[in-house]
C-alpha positions as CSV (number, residue, x, y, z in Angstrom):
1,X,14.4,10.4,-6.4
2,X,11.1,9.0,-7.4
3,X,11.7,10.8,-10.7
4,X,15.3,9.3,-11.3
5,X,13.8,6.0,-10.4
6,X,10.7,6.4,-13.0
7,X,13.2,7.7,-15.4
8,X,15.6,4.9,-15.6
9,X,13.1,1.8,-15.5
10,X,11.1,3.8,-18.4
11,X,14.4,3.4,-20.0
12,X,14.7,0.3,-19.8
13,X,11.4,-1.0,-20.6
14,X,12.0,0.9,-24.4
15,X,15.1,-0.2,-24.9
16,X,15.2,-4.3,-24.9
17,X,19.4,-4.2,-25.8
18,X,19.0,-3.3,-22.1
19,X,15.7,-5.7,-21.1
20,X,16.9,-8.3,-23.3
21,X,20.8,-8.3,-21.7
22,X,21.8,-11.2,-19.6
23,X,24.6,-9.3,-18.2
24,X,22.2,-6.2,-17.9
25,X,20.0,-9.0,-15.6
26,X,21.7,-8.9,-12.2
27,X,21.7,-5.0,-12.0
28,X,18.0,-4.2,-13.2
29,X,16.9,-6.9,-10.4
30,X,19.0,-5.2,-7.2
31,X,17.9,-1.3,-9.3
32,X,14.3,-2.8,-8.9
33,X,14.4,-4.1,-5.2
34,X,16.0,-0.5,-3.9
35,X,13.6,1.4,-5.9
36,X,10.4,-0.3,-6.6
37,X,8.3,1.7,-4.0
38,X,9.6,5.0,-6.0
39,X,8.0,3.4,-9.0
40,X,4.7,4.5,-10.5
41,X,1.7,2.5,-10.3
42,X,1.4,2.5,-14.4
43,X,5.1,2.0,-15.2
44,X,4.8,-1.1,-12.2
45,X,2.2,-2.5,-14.7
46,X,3.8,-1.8,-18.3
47,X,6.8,-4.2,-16.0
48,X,5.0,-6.7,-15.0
49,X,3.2,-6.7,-18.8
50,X,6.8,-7.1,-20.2
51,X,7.3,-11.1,-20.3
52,X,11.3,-10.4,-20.0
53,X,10.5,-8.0,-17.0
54,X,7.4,-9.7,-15.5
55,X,9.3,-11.8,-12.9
56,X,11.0,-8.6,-10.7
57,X,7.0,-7.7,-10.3
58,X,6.1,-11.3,-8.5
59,X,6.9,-11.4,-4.8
């Protein structure tokens, strides 16, 4: 659900043992492709203001 979604990427964006993980890397990209459209217009931007997060925001 939209919530789930919101949930989890909120998650991530406060924890950076999670942004910061290379091995974490592969999974928050294909997370963020299935379920960016779920994805609040403010948390969208707080992604794309993350410098470790700001690239699954450009397409």
């Amino acid at each position: 659900t939209a919530e789930q979604a919101n949930e989890i990427f909120r998650g991530i964006l406060q924890n950076n043992q999670i942004y910061g993980s290379r091995s974490a890397r592969e999974n928050i990209e294909i997370l963020f492709e299935k379920h960016h459209h779920l994805l609040d217009k403010k948390l969208l931007e707080e992604l794309k203001n993350k410098k470790e997060l700001s690239s699954l925001t450009k397409s």
